[in-house]
C-alpha positions in Angstrom: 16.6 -29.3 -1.6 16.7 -26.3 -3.7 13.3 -26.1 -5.9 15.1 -25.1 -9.6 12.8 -22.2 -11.2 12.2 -21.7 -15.3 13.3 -18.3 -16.9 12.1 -17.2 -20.0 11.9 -14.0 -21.8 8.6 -12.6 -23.7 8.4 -9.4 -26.1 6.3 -7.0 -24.2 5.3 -3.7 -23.8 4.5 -1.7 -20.8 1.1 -0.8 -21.8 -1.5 -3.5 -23.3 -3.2 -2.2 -26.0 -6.3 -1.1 -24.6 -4.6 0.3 -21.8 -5.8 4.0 -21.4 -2.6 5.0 -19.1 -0.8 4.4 -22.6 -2.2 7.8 -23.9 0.8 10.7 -23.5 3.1 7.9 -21.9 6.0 6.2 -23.5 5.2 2.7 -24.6 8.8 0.9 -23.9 9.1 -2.3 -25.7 11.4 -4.8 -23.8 12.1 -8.3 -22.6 10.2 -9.3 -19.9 11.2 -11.9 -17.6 9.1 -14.9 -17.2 9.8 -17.0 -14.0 7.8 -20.0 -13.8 4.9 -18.4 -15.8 4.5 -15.6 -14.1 5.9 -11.8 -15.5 8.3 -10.5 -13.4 7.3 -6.4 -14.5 3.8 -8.0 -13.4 4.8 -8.9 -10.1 6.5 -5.8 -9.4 3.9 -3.5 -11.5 3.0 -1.0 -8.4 6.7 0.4 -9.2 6.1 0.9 -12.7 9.3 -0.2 -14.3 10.1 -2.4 -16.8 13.1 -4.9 -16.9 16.7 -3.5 -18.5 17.0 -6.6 -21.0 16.3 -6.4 -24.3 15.9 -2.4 -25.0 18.3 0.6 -25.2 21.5 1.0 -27.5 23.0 -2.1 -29.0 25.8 -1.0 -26.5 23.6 -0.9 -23.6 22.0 -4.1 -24.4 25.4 -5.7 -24.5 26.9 -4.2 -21.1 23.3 -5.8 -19.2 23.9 -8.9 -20.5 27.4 -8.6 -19.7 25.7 -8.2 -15.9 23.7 -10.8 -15.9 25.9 -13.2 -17.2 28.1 -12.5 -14.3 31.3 -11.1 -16.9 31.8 -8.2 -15.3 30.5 -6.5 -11.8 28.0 -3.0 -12.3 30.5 -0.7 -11.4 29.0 0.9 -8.4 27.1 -1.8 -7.4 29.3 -4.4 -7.9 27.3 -8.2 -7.7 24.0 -6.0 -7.3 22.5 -5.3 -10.9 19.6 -3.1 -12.2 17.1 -5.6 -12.9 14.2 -3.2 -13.5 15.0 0.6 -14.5 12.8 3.6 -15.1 10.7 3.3 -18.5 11.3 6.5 -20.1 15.6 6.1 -20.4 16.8 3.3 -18.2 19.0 5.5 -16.3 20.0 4.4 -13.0 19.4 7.8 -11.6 15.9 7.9 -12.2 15.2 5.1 -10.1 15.8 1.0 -10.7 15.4 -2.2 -8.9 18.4 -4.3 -7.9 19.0 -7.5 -7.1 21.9 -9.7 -5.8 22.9 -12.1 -8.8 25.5 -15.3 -7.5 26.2 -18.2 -9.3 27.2 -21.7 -7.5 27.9 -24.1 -9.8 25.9 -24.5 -12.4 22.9 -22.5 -10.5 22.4 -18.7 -10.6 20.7 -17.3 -7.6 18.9 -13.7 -7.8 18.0 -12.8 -4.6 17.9 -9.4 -2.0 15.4 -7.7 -4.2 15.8 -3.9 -3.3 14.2 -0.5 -4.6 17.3 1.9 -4.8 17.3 5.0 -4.2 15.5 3.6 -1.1 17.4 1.2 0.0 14.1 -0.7 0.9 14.1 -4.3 0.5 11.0 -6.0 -1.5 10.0 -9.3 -0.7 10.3 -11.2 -3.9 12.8 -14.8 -4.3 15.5 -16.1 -4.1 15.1 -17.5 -7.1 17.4 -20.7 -8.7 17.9 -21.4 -11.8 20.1 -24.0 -14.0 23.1 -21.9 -15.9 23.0 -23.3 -19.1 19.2 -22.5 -19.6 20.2 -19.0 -17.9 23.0 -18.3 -19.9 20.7 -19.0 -23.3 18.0 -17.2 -22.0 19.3 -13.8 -21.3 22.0 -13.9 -24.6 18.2 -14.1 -26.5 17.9 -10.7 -25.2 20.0 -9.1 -27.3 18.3 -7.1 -30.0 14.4 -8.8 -29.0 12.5 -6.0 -30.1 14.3 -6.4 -33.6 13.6 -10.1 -34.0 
């Protein structure tokens, strides 16, 4: 039996307040992803990136919720999604973290955890969790810093 995992979002920031790497670096606000209490841009920290929901243009925002809500394939990657991006602009060519996104049912799996350019797989999931919950979790993305 599949064990069914909890997904929430937080506001966060890259750097903590007190954090002296913060000094000359940008601070990206975004939604972090919180599976089963634990940070997801904490459990991947080393690669310093932060997750793609939550910040960028209203436009942007849209188009990775799009993603993750399985509407429409990445259109080079096609059911592979940028689930962490480079801090400073998000852009896929400066480096990102994909991972497979299926849905069965009512369960969405993200598994196949990969640092791109690098083709190098990280071990990290799968992960399960129940659609509806998804679904409401990731639209709340949209426009977090704001809110």
């Amino acid at each position: 039996m599949t064990t069914i995992n909890t997904l929430q979002t937080k506001l966060s920031s890259r750097y903590d307040e007190f954090d002296p790497e913060q000094d000359g670096n940008k601070n990206t606000k975004f939604a972090d992803l919180i599976i089963d209490g634990r940070s997801l841009c904490q459990m991947l920290k080393k690669h310093d990136m932060v997750p793609s929901l939550g910040w960028g243009s209203e436009d942007h925002q849209k188009e990775m919720i799009q993603y993750f809500l399985l509407k429409k394939p990445h259109e080079h990657m096609y059911y592979r999604y940028p689930i962490l991006v480079w801090p400073w602009c998000g852009d896929e060519e400066c480096g990102y973290i994909s991972v497979k996104i299926d849905r069965e049912e009512e369960i969405v799996i993200w598994k196949d955890f990969k640092l791109e350019h690098e083709n190098k797989s990280i071990n990290l999931g799968p992960f399960y969790f129940e659609w509806t919950n998804y679904e409401r979790v990731t639209n709340n993305t949209f426009r977090i810093i704001e809110k």
